[in-house]
N, C-alpha and C positions, 0 to 999 in steps of 0.2 A: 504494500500500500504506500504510495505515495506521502510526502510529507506535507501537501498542501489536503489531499486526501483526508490524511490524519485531523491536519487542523481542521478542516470543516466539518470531518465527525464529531468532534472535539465541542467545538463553536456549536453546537445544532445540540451537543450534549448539556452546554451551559446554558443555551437559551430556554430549553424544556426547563430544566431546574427552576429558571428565572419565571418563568410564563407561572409555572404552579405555585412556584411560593410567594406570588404578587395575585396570585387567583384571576388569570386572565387566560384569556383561550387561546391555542395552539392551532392558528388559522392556517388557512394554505396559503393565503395573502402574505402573511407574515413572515413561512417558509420561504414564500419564495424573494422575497427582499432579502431573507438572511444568506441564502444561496447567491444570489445576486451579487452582493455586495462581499462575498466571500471570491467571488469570483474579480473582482475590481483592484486594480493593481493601481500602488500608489493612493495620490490623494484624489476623492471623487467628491459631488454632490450630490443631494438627494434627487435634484433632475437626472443627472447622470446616470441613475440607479432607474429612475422610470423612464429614460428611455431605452435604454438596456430590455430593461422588461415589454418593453410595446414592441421592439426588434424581433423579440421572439414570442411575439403576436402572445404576449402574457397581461393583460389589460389590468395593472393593479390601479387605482387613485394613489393620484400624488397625496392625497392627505395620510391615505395609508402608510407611504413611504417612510415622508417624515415621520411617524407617528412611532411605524416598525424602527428607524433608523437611530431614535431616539431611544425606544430599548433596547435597542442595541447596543447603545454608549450606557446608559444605567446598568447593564450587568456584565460591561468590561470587554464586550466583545472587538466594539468600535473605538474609537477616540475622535471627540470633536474639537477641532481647529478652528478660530475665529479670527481672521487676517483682516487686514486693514481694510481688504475690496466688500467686508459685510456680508458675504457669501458663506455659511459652514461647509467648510470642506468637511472627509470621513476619512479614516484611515482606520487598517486593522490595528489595533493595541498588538503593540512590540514594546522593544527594546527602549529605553529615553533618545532620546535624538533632537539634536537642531532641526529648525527648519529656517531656510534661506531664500528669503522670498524677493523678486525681483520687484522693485517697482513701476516699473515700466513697462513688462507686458506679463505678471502675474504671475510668471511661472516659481511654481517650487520645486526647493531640492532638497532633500534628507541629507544630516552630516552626523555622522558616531563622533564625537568626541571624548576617547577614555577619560582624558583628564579634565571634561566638566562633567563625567560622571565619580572620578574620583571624589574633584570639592565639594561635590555635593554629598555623596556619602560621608565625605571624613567631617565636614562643616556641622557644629553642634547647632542645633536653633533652642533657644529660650522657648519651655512650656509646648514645645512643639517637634513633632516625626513627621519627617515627609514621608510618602508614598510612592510619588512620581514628580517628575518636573515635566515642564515645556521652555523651551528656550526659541524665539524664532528673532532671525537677525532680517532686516531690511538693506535693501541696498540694489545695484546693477548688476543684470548676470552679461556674461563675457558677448553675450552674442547682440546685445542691448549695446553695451558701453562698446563696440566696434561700430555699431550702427552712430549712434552719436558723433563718436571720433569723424567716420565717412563722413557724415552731413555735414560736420564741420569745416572739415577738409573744401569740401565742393561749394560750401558758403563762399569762403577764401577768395577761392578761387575764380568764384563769381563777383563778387565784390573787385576784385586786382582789374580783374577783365573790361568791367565797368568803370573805373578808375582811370584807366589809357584812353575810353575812346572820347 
């Protein structure tokens, strides 16, 4: 069995748990957002998840989505990201991790960092145990900040041109 296998048997094994012991029903609606989004690589949103599901002519409501996507971050399955653009991103709960988010055209990227996972565990907090962190840095990703450079460049060089005649 595969290890993405495993974790969805896994994930499908947490959510039953979750569903009974909040006494709420183990809909097909629900399955299938959790498969869904099990299936979803990287950071998604909940439109992303229902169009997914319309793709394969699987007609869940968007309210449902949200609603399923949202149990899914209360019993650990998911993790919700809140970035600057006001949009909840989803990702699968891993490991702690940066996220490096472009401001210019939105894109994220995952960074491991050992050693702000080390400060964070060795760092004592007053009346308080972390759980988990988030760490997200803002700034230009390389493909943005060559675009800028270029525009700048052809600015230049429109300006000089206009300048002689």
């Amino acid at each position: 069995m595969t290890t993405d296998r495993h974790r969805a048997c896994a994930a499908e094994q947490i959510f039953d748990q979750y569903l009974q012991s909040t006494h709420r029903r183990r809909t097909q609606e629900r399955m299938m957002v959790l498969s869904c989004s099990e299936s979803m690589k990287g950071h998604f949103t909940a439109e992303d998840v229902a169009n997914q599901l319309q793709a394969g002519h699987n007609n869940v409501a968007l309210a449902t989505v949200y609603s399923t996507l949202d149990l899914l971050t209360h019993c650990g399955i998911l993790t919700a990201r809140h970035f600057d653009s006001g949009v909840t991103y989803y990702e699968k709960a891993s490991t702690p991790h940066m996220h490096l988010v472009c401001t210019v055209c939105g894109k994220i990227r995952d960074l491991r960092d050992a050693s702000i996972d080390a400060i964070v565990a060795n760092r004592r907090f007053s009346s308080f145990t972390p759980t988990r962190y988030a760490m997200t840095v803002y700034g230009m990703c390389g493909a943005c900040a060559k675009a800028v450079k270029n525009k700048s460049k052809s600015n230049k060089t429109i300006s000089k041109s206009q300048k002689r005649k």
